[in-house]
Backbone bond lengths (Angstrom), bond angles and torsions (degrees), N, CA, C in turn:
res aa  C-N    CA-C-N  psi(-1)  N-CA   C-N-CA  omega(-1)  CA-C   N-CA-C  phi
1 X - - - 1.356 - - 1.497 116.89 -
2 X 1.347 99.74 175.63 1.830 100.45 179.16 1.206 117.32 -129.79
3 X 1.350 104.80 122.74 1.512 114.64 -158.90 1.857 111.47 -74.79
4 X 1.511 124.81 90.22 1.265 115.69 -167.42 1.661 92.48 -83.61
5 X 1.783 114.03 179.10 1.124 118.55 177.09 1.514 103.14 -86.81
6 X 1.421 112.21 163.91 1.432 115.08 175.57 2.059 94.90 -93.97
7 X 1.803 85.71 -169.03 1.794 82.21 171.65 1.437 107.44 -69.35
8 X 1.752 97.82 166.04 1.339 126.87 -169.44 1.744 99.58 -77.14
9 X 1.243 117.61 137.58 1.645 100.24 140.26 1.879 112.85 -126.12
10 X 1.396 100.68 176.85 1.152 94.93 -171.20 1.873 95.47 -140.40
11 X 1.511 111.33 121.06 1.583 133.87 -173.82 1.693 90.94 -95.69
12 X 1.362 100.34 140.38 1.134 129.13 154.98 1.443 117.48 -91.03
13 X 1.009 123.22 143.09 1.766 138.52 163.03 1.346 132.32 -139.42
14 X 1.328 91.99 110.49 1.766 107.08 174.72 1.045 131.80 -100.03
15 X 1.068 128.41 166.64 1.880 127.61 175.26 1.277 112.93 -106.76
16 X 1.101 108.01 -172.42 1.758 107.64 149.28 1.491 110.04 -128.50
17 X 1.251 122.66 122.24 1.570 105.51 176.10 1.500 115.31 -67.43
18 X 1.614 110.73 -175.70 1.269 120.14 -25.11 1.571 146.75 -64.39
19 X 0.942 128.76 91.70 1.204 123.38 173.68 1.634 128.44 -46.20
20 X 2.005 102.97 155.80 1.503 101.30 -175.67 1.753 94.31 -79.64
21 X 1.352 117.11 163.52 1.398 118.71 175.35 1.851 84.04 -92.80
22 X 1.451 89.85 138.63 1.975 109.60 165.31 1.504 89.31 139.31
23 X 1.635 94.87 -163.19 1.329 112.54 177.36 1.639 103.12 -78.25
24 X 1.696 92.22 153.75 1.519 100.18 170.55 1.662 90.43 -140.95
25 X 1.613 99.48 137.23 1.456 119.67 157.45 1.726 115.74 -95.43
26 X 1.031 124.49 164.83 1.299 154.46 179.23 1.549 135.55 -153.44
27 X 1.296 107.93 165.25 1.938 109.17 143.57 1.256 93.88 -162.08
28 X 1.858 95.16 142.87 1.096 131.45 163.00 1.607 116.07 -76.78
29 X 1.106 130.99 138.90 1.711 117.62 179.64 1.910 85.31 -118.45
30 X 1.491 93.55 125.77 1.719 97.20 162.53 1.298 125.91 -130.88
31 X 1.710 110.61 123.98 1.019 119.36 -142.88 1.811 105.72 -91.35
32 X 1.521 126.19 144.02 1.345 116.97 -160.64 1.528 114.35 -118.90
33 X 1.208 137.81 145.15 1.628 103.17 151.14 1.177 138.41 -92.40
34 X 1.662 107.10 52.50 1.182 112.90 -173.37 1.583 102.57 -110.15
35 X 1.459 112.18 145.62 1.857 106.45 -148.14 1.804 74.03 -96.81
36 X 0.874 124.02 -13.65 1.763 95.19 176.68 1.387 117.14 -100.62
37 X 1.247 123.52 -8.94 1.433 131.13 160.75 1.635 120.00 -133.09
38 X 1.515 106.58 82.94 1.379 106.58 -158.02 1.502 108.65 -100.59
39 X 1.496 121.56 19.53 1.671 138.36 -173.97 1.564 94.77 -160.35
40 X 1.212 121.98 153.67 1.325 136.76 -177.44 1.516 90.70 -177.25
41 X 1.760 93.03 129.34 1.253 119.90 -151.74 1.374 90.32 -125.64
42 X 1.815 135.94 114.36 1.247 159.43 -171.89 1.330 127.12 -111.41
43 X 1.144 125.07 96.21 1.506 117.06 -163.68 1.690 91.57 -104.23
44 X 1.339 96.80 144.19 1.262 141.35 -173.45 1.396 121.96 -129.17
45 X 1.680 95.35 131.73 1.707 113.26 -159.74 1.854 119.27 -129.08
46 X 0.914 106.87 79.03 1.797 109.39 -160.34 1.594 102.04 -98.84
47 X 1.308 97.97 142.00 2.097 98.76 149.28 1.186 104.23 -111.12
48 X 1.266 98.62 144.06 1.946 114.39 174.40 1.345 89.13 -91.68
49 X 1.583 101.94 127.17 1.710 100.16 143.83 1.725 105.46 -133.51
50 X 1.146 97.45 164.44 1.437 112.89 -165.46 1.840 112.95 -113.51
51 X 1.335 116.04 137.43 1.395 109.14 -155.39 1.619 105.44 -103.96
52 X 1.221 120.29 9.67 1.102 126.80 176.59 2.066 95.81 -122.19
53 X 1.577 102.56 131.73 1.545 114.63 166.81 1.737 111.98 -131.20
54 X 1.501 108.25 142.59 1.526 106.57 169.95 1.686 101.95 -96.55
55 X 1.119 83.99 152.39 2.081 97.74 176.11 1.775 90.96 -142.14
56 X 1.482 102.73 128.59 1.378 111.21 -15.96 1.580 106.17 -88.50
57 X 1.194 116.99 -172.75 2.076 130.11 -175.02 1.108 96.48 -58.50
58 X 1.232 148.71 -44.57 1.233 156.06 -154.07 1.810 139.23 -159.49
59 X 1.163 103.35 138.60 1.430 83.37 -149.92 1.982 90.62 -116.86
60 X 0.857 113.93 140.44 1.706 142.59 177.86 1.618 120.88 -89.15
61 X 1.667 106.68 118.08 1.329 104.09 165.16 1.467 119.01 -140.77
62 X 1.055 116.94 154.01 1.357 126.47 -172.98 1.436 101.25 -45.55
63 X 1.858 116.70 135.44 1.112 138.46 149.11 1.333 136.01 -28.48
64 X 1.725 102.28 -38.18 1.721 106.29 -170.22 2.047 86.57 -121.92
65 X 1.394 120.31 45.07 1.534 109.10 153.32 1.674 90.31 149.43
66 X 1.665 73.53 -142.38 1.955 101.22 -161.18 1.692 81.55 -98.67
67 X 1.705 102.76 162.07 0.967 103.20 -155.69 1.471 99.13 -118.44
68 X 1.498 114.92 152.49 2.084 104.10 -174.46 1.334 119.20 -42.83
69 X 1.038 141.70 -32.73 1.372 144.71 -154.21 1.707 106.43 -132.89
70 X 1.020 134.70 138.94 1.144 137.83 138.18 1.647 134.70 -16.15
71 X 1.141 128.42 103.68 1.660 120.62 -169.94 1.536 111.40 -89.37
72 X 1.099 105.43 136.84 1.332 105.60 -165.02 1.830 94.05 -146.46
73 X 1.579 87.23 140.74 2.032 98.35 -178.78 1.771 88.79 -130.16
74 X 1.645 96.49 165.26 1.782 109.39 -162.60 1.383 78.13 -132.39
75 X 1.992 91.16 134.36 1.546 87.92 168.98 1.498 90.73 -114.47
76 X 1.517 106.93 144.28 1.062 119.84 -177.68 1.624 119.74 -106.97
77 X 1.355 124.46 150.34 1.814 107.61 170.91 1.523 96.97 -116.12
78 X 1.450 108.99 173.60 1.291 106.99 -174.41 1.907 92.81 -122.21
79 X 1.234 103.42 70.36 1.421 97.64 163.63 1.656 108.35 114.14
80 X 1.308 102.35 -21.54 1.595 109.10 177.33 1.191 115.84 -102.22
81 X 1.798 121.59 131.29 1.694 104.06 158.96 1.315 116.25 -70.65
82 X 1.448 113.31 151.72 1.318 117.38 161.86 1.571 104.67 -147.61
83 X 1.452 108.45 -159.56 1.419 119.57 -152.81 1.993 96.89 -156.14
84 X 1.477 84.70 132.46 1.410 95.23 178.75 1.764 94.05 -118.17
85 X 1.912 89.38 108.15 1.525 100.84 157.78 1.176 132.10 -95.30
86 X 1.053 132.73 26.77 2.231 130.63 170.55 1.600 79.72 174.13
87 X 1.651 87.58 136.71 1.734 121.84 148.13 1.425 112.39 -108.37
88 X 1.237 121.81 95.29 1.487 125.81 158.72 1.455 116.95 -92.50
89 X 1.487 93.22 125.64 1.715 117.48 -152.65 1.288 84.80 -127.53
90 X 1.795 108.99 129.07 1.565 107.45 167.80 1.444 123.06 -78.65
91 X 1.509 121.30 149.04 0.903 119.70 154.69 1.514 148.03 -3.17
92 X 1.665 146.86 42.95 1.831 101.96 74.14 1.686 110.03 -121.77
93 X 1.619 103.70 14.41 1.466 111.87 162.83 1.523 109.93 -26.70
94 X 1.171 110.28 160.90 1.744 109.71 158.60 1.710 87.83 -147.45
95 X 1.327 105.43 137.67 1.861 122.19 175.19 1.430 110.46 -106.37
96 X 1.348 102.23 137.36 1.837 84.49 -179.25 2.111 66.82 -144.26
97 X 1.757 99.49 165.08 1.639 117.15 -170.44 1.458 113.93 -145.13
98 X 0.993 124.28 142.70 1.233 137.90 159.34 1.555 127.39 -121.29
99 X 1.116 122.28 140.01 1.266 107.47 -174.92 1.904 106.32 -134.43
100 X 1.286 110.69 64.96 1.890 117.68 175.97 1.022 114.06 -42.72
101 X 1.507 130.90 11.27 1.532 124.20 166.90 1.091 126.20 168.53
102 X 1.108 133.60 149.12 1.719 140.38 -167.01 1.788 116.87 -27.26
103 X 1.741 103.46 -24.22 1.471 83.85 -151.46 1.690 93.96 -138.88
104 X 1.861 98.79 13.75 1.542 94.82 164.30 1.015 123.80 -150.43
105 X 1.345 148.95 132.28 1.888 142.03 170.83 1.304 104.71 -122.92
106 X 1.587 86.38 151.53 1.576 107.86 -175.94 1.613 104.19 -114.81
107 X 1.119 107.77 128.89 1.525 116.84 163.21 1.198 133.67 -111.76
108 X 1.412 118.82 97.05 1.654 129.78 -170.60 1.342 104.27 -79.39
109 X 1.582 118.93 142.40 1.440 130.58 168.59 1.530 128.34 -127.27
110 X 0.896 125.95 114.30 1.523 139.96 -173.23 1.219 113.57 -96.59
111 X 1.304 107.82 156.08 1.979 113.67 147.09 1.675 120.17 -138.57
112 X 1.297 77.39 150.44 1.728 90.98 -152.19 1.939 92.89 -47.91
113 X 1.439 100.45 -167.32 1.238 97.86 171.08 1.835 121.89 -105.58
114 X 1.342 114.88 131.00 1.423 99.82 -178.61 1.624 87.57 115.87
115 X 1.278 127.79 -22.60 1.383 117.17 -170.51 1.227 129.70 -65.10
116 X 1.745 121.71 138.13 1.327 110.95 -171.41 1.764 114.58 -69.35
117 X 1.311 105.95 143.17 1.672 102.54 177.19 1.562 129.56 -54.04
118 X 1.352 93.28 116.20 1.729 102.34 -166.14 1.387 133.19 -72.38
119 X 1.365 101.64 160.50 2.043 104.51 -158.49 1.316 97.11 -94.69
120 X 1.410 99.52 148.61 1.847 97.89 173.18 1.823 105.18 -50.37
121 X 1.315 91.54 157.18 1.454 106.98 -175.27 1.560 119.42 -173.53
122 X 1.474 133.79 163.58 1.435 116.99 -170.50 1.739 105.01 -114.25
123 X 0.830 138.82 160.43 1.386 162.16 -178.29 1.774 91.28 -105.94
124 X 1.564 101.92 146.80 0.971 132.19 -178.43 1.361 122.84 -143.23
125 X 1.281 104.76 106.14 1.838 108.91 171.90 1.828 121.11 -133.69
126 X 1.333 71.86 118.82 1.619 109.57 -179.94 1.519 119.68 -72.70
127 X 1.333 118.26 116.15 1.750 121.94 -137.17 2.090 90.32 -134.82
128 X 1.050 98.78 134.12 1.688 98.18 157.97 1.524 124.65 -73.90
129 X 1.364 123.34 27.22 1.320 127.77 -166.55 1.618 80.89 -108.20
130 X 1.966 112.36 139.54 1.400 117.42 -172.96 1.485 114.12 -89.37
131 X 1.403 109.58 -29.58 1.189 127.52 166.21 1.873 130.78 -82.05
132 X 1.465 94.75 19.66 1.912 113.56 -166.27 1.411 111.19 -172.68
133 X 1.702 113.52 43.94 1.308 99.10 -166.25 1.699 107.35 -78.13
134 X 0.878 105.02 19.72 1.196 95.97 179.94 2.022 117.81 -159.76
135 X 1.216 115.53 122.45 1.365 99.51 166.16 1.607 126.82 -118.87
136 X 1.279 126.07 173.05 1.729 108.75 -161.27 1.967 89.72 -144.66
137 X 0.994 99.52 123.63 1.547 120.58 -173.06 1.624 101.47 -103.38
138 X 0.962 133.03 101.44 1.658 152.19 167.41 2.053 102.13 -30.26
139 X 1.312 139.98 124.60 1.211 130.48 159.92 1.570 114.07 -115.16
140 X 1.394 99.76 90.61 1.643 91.56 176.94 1.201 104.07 -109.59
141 X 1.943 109.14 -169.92 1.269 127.10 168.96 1.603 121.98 -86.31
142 X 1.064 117.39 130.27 1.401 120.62 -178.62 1.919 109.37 -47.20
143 X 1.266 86.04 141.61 1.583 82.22 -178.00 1.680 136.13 83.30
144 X 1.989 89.39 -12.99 1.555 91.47 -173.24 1.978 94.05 -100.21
């Protein structure tokens, strides 16, 4: 005989964020009432990508203090509006944000004056995207 296909179906697969960005493997097990194949075991092959990016990833400051200028990273979307709700800036950073339009914000970072020279540490921004609530921008010292 000749083995034709039966009907098609078609599985959905979701995650829950947050997810790692890269490839992700899996299997789905789907269960049948068919007594000779009563589990069917589905492997599954995804890339995460994420629709919000900072430019740049990380931001650099001088070793021996605060640095001439203000550091500032852009969060960008790739096609989606969103909304940046909280800049948490470590300790003696100060974050202040703007966001001129649906699909970009800027986050400037300072230090007060008099401040002792700061330790690497990460930046945190808190985004209305469900799948990205959050992104974390690296603050080191140049050179380290």
């Amino acid at each position: 005989g000749r083995n034709e296909a039966g009907p098609g179906y078609r599985i959905n697969v979701s995650t829950a964020p947050p997810l790692p960005a890269g490839e992700l493997n899996g299997t789905v097990q789907v269960l049948t009432d068919d007594p000779l194949q009563p589990i069917v075991n589905l492997s599954v092959t995804a890339e995460a990508q994420f629709p919000l990016r900072a430019e740049p990833a990380e931001l650099l400051f001088p070793a021996d203090g605060a640095p001439a200028e203000p550091l500032q990273v852009t969060i960008i979307s790739e096609g989606r509006p969103f909304l940046i709700k909280e800049v948490v800036a470590p300790p003696p950073w100060e974050a202040k944000w703007t966001q001129p339009g649906a699909s970009a914000g800027v986050i400037t970072l300072t230090l007060p004056p008099d401040s002792p020279p700061p330790e690497p540490a990460v930046l945190h921004i808190r985004t209305d995207v469900a799948v990205q609530p959050e992104i974390l921008v690296l603050l080191r010292r140049s050179g380290e």
